[in-house]
Backbone as CSV, one residue per row, in Angstrom:
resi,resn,N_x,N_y,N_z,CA_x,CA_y,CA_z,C_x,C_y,C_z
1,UNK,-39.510,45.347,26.783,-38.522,46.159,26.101,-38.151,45.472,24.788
2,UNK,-38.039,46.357,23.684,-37.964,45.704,22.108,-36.531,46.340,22.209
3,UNK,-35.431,45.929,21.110,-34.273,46.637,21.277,-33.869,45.822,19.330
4,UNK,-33.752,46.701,19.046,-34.144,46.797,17.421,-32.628,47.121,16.385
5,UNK,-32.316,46.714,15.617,-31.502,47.595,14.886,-31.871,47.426,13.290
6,UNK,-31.304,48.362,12.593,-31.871,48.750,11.366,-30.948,49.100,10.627
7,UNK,-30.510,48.518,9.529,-29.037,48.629,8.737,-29.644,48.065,7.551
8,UNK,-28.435,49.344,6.608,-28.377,49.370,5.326,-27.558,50.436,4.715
9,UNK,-27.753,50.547,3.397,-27.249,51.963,2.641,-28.181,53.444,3.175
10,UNK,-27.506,54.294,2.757,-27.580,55.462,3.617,-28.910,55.683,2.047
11,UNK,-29.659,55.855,2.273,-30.632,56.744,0.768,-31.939,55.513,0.955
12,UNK,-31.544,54.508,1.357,-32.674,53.639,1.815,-33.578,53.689,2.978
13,UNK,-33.787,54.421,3.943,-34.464,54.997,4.592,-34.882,54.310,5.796
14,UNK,-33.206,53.717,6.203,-32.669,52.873,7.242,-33.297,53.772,8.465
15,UNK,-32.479,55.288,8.668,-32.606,55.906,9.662,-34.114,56.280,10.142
16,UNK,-34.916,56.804,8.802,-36.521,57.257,8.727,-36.672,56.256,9.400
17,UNK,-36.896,54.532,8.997,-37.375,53.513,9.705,-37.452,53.681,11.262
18,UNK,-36.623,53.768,11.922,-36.100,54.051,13.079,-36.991,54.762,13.321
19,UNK,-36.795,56.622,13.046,-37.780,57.667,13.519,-39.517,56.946,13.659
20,UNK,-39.526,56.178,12.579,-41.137,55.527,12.576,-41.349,54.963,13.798
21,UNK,-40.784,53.638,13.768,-41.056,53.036,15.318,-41.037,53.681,16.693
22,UNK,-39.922,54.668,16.671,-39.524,55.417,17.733,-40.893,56.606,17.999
23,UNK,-41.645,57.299,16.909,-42.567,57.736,16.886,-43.881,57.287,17.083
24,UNK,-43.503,55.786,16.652,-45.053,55.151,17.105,-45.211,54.767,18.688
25,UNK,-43.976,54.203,18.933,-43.948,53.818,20.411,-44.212,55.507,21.259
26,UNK,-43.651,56.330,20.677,-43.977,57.985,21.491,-46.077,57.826,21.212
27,UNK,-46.331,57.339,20.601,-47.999,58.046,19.981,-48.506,56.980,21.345
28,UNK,-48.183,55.827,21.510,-48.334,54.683,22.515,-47.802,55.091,24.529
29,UNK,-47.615,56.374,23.891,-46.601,56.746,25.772,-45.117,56.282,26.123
30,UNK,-45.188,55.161,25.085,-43.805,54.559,25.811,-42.607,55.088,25.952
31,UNK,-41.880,54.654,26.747,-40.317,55.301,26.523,-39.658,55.109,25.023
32,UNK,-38.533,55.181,24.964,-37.762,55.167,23.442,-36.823,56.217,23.140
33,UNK,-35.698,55.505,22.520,-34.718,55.822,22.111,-34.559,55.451,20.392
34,UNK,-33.905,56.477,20.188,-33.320,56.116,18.630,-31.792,56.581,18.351
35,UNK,-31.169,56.155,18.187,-29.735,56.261,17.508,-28.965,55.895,16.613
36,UNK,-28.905,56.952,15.931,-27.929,56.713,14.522,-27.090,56.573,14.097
37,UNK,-26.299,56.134,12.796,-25.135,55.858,12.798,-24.757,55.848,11.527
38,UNK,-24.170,56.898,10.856,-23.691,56.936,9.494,-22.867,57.165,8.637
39,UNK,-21.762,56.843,7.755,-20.757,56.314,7.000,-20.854,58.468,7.111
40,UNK,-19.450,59.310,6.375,-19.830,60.747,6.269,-20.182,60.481,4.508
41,UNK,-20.158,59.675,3.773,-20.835,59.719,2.478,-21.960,59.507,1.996
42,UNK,-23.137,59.614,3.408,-24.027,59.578,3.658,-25.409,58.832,2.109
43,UNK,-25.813,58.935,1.664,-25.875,58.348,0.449,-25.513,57.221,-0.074
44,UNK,-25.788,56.136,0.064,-25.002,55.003,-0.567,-23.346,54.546,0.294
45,UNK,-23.440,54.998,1.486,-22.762,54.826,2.666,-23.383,53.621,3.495
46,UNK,-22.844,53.335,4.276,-23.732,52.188,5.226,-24.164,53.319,6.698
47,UNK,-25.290,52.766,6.713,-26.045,53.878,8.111,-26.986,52.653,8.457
48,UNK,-26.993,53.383,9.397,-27.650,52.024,10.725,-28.176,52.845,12.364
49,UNK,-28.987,52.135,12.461,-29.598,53.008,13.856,-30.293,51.816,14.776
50,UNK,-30.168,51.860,16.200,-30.660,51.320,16.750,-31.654,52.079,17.680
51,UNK,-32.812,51.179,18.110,-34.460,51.796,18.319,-34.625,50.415,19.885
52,UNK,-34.665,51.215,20.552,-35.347,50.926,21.777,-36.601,51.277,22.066
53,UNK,-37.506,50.762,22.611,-39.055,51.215,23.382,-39.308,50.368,23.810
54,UNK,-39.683,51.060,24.975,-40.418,50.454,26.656,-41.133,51.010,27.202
55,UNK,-42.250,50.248,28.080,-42.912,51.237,29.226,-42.081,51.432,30.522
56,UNK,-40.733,50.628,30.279,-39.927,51.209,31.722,-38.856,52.080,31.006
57,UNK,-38.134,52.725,32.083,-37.183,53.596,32.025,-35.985,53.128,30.859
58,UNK,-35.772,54.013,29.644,-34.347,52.869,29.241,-32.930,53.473,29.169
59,UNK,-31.727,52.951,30.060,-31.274,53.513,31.127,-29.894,53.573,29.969
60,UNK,-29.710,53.147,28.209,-28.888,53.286,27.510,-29.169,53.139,26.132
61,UNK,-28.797,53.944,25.246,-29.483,53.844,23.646,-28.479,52.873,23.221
62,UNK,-27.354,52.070,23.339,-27.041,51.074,22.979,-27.217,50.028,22.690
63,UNK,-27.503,49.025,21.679,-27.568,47.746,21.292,-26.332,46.579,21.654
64,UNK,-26.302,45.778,22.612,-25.454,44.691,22.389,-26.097,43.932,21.184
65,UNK,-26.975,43.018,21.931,-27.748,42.100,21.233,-29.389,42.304,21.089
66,UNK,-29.502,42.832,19.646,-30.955,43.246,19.282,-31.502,41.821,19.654
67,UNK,-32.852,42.567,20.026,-33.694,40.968,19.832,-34.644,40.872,18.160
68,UNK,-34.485,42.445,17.520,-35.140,42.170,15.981,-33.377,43.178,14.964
69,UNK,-33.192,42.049,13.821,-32.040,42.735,13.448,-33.154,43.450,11.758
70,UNK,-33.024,44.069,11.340,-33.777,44.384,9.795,-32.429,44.989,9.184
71,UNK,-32.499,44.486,7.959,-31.616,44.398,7.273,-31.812,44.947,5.702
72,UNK,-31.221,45.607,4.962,-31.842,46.499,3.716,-30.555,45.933,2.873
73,UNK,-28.950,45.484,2.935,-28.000,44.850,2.812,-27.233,43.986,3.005
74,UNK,-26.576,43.553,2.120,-25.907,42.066,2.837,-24.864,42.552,3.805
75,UNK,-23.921,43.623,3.573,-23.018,43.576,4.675,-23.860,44.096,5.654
76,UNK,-24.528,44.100,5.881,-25.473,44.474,7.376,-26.072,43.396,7.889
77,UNK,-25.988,42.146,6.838,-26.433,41.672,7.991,-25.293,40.537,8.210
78,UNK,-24.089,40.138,7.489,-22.543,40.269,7.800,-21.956,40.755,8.860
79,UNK,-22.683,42.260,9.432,-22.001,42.611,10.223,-23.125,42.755,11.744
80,UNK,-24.247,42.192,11.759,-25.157,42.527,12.769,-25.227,40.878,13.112
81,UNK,-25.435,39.921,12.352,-26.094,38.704,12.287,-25.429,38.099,13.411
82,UNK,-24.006,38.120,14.046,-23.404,37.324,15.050,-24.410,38.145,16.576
83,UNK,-24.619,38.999,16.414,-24.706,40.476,17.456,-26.796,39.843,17.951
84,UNK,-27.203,39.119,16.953,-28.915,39.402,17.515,-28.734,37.754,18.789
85,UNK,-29.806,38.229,19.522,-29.761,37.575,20.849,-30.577,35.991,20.277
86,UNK,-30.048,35.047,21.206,-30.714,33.859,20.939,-32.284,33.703,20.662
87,UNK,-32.928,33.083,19.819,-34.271,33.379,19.831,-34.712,34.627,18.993
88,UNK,-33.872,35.531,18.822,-34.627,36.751,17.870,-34.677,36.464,16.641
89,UNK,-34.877,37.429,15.623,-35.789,37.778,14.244,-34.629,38.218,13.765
90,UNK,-34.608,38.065,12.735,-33.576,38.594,11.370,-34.591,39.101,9.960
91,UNK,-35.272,40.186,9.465,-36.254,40.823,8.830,-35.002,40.973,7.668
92,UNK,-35.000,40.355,6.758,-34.416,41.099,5.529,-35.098,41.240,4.258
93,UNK,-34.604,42.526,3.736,-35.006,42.943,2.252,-34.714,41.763,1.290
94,UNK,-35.463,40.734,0.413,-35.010,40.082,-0.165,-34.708,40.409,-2.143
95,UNK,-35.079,41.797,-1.505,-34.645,41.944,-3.417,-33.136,42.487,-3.613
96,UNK,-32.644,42.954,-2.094,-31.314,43.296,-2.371,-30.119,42.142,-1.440
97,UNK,-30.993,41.094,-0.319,-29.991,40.607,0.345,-30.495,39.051,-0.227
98,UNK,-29.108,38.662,-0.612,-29.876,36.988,-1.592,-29.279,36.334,-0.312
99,UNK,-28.219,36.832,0.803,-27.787,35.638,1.194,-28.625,35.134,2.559
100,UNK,-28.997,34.384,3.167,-29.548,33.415,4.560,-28.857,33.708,5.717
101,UNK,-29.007,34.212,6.927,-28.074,33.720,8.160,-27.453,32.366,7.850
102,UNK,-27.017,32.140,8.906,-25.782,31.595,9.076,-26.427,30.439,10.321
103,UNK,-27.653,31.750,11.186,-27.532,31.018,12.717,-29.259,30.018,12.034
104,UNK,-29.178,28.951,13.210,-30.116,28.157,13.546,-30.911,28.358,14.717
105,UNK,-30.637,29.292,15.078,-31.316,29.760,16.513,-31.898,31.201,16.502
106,UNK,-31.881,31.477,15.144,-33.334,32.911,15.323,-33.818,32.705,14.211
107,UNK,-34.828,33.268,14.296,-36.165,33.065,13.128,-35.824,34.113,11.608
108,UNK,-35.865,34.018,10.462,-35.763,34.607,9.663,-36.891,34.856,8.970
109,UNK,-37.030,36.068,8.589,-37.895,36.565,7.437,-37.550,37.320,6.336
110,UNK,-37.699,36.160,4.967,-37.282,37.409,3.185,-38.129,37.729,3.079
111,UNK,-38.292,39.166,3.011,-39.560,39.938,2.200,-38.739,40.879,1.272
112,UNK,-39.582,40.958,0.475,-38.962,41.831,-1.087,-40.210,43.189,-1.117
113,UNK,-39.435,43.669,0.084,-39.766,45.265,0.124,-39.931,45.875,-0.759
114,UNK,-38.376,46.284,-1.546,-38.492,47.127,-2.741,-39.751,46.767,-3.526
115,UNK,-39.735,45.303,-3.943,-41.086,45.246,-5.319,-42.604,45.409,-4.433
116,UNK,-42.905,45.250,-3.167,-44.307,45.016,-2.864,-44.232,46.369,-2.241
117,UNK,-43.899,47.608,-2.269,-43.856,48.776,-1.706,-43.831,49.449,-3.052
118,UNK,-43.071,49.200,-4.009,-43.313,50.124,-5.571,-44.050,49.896,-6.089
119,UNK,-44.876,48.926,-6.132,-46.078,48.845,-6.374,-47.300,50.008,-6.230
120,UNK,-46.959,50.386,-4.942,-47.628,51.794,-4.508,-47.142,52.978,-4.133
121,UNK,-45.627,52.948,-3.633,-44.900,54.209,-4.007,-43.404,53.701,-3.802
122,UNK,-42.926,53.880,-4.873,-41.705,53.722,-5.510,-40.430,54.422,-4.004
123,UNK,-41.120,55.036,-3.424,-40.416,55.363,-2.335,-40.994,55.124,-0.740
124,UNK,-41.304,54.339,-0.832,-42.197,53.844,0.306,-41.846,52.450,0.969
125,UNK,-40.427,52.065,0.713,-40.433,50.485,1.054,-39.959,50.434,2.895
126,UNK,-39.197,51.760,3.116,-39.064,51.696,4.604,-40.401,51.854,5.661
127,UNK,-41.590,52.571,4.970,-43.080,52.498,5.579,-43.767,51.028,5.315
128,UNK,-43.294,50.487,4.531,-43.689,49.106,4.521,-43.395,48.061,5.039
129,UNK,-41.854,48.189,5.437,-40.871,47.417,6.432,-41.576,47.919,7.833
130,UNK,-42.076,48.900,7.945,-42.471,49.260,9.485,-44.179,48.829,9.638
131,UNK,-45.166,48.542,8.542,-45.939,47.831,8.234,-45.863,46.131,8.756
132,UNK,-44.750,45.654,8.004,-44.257,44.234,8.357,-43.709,43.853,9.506
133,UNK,-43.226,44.781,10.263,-42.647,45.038,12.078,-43.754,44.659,12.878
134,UNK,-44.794,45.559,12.353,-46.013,45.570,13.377,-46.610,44.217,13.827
135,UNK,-46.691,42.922,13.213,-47.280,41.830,13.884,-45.993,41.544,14.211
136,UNK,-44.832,41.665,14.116,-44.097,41.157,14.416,-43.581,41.630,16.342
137,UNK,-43.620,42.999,16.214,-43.314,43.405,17.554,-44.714,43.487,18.442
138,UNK,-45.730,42.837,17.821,-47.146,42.885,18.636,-47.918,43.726,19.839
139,UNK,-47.067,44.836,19.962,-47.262,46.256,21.204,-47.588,47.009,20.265
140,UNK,-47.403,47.503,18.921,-47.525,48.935,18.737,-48.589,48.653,17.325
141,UNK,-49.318,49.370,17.642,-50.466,49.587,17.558,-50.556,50.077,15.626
142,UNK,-51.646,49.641,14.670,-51.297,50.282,13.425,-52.042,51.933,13.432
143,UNK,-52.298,52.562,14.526,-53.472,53.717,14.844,-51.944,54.215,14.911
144,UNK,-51.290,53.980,15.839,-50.043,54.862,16.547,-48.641,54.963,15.055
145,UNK,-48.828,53.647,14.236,-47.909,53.897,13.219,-48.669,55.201,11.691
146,UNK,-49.316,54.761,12.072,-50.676,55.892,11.122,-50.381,57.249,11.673
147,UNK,-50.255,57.364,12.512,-49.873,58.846,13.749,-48.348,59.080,13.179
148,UNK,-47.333,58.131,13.230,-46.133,58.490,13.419,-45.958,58.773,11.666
149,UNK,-46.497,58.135,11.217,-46.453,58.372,9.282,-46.798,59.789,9.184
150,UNK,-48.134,60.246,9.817,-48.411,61.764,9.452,-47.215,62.592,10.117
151,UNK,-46.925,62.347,11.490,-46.050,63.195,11.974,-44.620,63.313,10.957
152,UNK,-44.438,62.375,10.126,-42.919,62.508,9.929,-43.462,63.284,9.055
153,UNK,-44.502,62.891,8.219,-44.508,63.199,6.797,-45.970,65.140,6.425
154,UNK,-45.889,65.817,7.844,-46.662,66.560,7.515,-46.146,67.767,6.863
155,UNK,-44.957,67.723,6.568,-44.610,68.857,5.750,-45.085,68.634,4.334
156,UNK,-44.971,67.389,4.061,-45.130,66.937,2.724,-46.766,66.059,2.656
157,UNK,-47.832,66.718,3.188,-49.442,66.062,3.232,-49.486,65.049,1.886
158,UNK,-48.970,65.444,0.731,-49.248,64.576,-0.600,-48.844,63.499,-0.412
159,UNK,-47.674,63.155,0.730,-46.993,61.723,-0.060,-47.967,60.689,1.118
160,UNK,-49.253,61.640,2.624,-48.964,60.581,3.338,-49.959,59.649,3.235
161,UNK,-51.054,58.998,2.182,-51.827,58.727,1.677,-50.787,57.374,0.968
162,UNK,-50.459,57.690,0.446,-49.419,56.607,-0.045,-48.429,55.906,0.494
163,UNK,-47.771,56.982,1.234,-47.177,56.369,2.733,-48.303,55.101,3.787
164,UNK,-49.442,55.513,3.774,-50.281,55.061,4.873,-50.892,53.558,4.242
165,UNK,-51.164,53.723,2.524,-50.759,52.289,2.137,-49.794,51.470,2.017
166,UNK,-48.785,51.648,1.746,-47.175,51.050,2.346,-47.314,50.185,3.660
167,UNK,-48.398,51.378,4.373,-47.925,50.466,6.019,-48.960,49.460,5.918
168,UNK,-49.986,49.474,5.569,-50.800,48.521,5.563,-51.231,47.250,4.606
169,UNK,-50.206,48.032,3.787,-50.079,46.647,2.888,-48.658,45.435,3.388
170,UNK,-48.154,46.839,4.266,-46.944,45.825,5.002,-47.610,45.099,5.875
171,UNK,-48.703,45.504,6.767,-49.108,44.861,7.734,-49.744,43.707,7.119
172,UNK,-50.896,43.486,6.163,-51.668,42.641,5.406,-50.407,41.475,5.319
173,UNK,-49.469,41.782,4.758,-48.514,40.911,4.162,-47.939,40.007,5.356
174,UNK,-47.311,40.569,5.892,-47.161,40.146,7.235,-47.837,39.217,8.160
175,UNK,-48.814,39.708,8.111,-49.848,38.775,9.128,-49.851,37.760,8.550
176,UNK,-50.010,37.338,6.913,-50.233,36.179,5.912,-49.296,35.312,6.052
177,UNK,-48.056,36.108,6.097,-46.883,35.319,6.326,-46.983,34.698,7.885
178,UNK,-47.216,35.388,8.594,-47.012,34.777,10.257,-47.864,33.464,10.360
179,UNK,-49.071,33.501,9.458,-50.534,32.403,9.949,-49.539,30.876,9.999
């Protein structure tokens, strides 16, 4: 069981993130939950969602203590960073969050989403964050995130080509960083 949360400003594509994983783990069979959570000024509001998936039953969409926190802002991760479980991941955006945890007991990762995602689409940095997830949560598959990219994005066929590099340039990146 992964138990995930995802915070930031509302227009940053905190919540989409969410739908991604939650869709990839669906392309994989697994169980999963997603739940949202957003300021009503939706836009440049703080919104946040937490993402469960399992192959067992999951018996509450609530987060105590994520074991991965991702972070798109500093007060998010101000306000999540006491909350992730001993041993977990702290994923932050480093072109918008300059500041470090606090803790010595979970692993951190800066990646600068915004610039290595505009590179190839200026709106693509939350498909790239879910790119950079993937070695990280090591179950879900880049076939099943490729699946969940078309599914979100088949109304709009043009963007998912560009979307589908996002994820794999997140993944490339990622792995480099993990070696």
């Amino acid at each position: 069981m992964k138990k995930i949360i995802i915070s930031g400003f509302g227009g940053q594509g905190v919540l989409s993130l969410g739908k991604f994983i939650s869709y990839s783990a669906i392309e994989q069979n697994l169980n999963t939950s997603w739940l949202p959570s957003y300021g009503p000024e939706m836009r440049g509001g703080t919104a946040n969602c937490s993402v469960i998936y399992s192959d067992e039953e999951i018996a509450a969409p609530v987060i105590d203590r994520p074991d991965i926190l991702i972070v798109f802002n500093e007060p998010s991760l101000d306000k999540f960073e006491a909350s992730v479980k001993e041993g977990g991941i702290i994923i932050s955006n480093s072109d918008i969050v300059h500041k470090k945890p606090t803790r010595k007991d979970v692993t951190h990762y800066e990646i600068p989403v915004d610039t290595l995602a505009s590179a190839i689409n200026k709106r693509g940095a939350n498909v790239y964050m879910l790119g950079v997830l993937l070695p990280v949560f090591g179950d879900i598959t880049e076939e099943s995130a490729v699946q969940a990219v078309e599914h979100v994005f088949e109304a709009k066929p043009k963007v998912i080509p560009s979307n589908i590099e996002c994820l794999k340039a997140g993944i490339a990146y990622m792995k480099n960083l993990m070696k």
